[in-house]
C-alpha positions in Angstrom: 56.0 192.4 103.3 55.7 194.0 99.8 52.8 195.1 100.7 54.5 197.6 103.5 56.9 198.3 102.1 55.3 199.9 99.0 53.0 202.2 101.5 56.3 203.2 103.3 57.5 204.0 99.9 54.1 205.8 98.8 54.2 207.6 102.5 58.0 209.3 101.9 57.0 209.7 98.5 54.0 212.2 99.5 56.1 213.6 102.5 58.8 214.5 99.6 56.0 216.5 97.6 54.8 218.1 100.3 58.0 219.5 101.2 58.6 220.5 97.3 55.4 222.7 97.7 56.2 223.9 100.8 59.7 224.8 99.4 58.7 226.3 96.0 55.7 228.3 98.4 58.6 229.9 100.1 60.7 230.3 97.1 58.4 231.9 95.5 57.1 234.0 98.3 60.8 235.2 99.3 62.0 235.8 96.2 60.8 238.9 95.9 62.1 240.2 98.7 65.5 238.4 98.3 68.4 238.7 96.0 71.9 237.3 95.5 73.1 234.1 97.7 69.6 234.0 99.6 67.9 233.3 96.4 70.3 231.4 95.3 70.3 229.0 98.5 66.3 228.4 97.9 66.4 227.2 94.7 69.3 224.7 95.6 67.5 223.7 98.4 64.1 223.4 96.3 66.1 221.4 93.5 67.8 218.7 95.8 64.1 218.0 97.4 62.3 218.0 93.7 65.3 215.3 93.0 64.8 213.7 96.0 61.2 213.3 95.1 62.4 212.0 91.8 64.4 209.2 93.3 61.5 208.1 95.5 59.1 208.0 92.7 61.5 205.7 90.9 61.8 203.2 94.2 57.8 203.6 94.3 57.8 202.4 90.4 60.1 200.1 90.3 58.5 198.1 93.5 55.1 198.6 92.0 56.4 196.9 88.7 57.9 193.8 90.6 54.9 193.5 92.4 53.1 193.3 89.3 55.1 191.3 87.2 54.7 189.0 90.4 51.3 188.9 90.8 51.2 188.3 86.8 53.6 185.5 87.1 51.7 183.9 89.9 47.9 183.8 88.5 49.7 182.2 84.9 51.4 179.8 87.3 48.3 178.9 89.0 45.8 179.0 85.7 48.8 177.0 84.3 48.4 174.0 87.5 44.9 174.3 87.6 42.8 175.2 84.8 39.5 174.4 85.9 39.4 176.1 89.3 40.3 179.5 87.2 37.8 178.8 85.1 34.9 178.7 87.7 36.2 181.5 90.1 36.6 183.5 86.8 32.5 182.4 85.6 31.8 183.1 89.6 33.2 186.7 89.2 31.3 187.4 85.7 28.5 185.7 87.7 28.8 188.4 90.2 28.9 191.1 88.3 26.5 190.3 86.4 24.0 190.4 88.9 25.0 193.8 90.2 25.0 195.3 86.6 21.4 193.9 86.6 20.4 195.4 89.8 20.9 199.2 88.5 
């Protein structure tokens, strides 16, 4: 569930940066051409999408920082119950590395 819901968050977050390129493409590209209230209506429309962006990489952070303090909380609970079994999956992991390392 956290899981999905951080790609939903990582999804709107890269649909909100594309827009803000695609916005400051036009603003820049229109500008020129433009003066007055039309330029002043693209750059209030590229600021409310670059703070819209902002807010959704601060939902993507925050949920990403849960989700780790989670995951952190969980492996000390578990290395906490049972010492031994994280002990042998962790020489098992060193184990497999090592042999890969050697390989190369």
């Amino acid at each position: 569930m956290a899981s999905k819901s951080a790609k939903n968050a990582q999804e709107i977050l890269m649909a909100d940066f594309q827009a803000l390129v695609r916005d400051t493409e036009k603003l820049l590209a229109d500008t020129a051409n433009l003066a007055g209230d039309q330029a002043e209506e693209l750059r209030a429309q590229v600021h409310e999408r670059l703070n819209q962006a902002r807010e959704t990489l601060q939902v993507t952070q925050e949920s990403l920082r849960e989700r780790g303090q989670a995951a952190l909380s969980d492996a000390e609970q578990y290395v906490q119950e049972k010492p031994w079994h994280a002990i042998g999956i962790a020489a098992g992991v060193g184990l497999l590395i090592g042999l890969l390392a050697n390989r190369r």
